[in-house]
C-alpha positions in Angstrom: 34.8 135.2 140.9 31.5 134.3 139.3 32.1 130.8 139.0 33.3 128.8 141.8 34.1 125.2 141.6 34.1 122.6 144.1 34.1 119.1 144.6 30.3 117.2 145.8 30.7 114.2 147.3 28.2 111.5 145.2 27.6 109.7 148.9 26.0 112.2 150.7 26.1 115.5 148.7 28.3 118.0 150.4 30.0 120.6 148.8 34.0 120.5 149.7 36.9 122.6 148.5 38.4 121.7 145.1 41.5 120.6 146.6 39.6 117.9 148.9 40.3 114.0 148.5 38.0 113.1 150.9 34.3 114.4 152.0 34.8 116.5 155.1 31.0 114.9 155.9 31.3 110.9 155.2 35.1 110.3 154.4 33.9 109.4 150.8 37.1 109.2 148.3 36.9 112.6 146.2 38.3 113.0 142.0 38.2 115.2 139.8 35.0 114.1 138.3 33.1 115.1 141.3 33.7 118.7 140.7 30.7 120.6 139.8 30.2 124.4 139.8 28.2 125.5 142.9 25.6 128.2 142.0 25.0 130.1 145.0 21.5 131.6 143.9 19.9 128.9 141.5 20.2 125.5 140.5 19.7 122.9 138.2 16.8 120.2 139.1 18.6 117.2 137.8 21.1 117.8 140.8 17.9 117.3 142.8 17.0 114.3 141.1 20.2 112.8 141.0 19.9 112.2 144.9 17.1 110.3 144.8 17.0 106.8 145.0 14.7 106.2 141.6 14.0 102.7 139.7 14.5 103.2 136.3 10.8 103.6 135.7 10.5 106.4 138.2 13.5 108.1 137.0 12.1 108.0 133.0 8.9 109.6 134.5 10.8 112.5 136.1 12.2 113.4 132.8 8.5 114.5 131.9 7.4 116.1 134.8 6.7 119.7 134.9 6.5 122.3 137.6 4.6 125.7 136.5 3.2 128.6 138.5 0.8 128.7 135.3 -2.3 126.8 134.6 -2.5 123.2 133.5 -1.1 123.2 130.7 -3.4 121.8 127.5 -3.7 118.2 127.4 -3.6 117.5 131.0 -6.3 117.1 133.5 -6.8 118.2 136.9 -6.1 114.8 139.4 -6.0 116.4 143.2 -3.8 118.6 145.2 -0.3 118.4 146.1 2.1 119.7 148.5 5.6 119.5 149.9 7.6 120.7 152.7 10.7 121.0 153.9 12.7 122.7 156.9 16.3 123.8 157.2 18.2 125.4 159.9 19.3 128.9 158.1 22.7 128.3 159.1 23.0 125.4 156.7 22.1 127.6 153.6 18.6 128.8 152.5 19.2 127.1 149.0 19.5 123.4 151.2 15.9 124.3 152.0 15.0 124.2 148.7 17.1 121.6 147.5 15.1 119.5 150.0 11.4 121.0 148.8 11.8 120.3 145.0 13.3 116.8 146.4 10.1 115.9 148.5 8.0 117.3 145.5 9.5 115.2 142.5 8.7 112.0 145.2 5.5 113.0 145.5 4.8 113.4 141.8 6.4 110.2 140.5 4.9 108.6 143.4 1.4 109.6 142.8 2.7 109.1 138.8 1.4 112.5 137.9 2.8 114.7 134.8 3.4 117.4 137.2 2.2 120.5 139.6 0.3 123.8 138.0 -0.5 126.7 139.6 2.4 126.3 141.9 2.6 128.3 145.7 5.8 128.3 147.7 5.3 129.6 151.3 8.0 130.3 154.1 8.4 131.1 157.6 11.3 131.9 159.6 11.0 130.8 163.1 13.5 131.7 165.7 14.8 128.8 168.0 17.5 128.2 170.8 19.7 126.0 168.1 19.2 129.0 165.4 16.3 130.3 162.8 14.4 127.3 160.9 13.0 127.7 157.7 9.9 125.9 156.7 8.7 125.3 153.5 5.8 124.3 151.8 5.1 123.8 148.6 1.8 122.9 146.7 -0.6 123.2 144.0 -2.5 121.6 141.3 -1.4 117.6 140.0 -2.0 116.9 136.8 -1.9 113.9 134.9 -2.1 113.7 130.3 -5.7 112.9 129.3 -4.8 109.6 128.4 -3.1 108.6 131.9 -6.7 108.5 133.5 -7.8 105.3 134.3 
């Protein structure tokens, strides 16, 4: 089946069965409006953004931001360097690792209010543990902020 469906709990973001009524995680009540399809090799950034806790100022600036491995795009000026991380225990999914580094990278960028990151890098490292394999993540590269944002 390419398209599976399950139901995310809106509390804490786990992914349950379809036929769940209650998060397996945090007890939260499930519907059928919390069914989403879960895409096992990609995602969609909003998802990301809808887990974080924004103002509605902070959540009209992440409507603009971009995130490019290319230059800075036309329009934009360099402001200074940027970089997130993240780590995940492999058992709980690679793509929870990144979940978590394009999370800690949109906080950075509305923080800092910047337009976005160019000339984006994404490292990773397995390391082996007692408890299982960790991923780390880091992510970083150019911030940029439109011309007429500069104070």
């Amino acid at each position: 089946m390419l398209r599976e469906v399950y139901r995310i709990c809106p509390k804490c973001g786990t992914s349950n069965d379809v036929s769940a009524n209650f998060c397996l995680k945090c007890g939260n009540k499930l519907t059928t409006a919390n069914e989403k399809p879960l895409i096992k090799h990609g995602g969609r950034f909003s998802t990301v953004l809808d887990q974080l806790d924004l103002t509605d100022k902070e959540r009209t600036l992440t409507t603009g931001i971009l995130i490019t491995k290319d230059n800075i795009p036309v329009g934009n000026q360099f402001e200074d360097t940027v970089y997130a991380e993240a780590t995940v225990k492999v058992s709980q999914g690679i793509q929870l690792g990144f979940e978590r580094l394009a999370k800690h990278l949109y906080s950075t960028l509305v923080s800092l209010e910047f337009g976005g990151v160019a000339n984006l890098t994404i490292n990773s490292s397995f390391v082996p543990e007692a408890d299982g394999t960790t991923m780390y993540l880091v992510a970083y590269g150019d911030g940029f902020k439109k011309i007429d944002q500069h104070n």
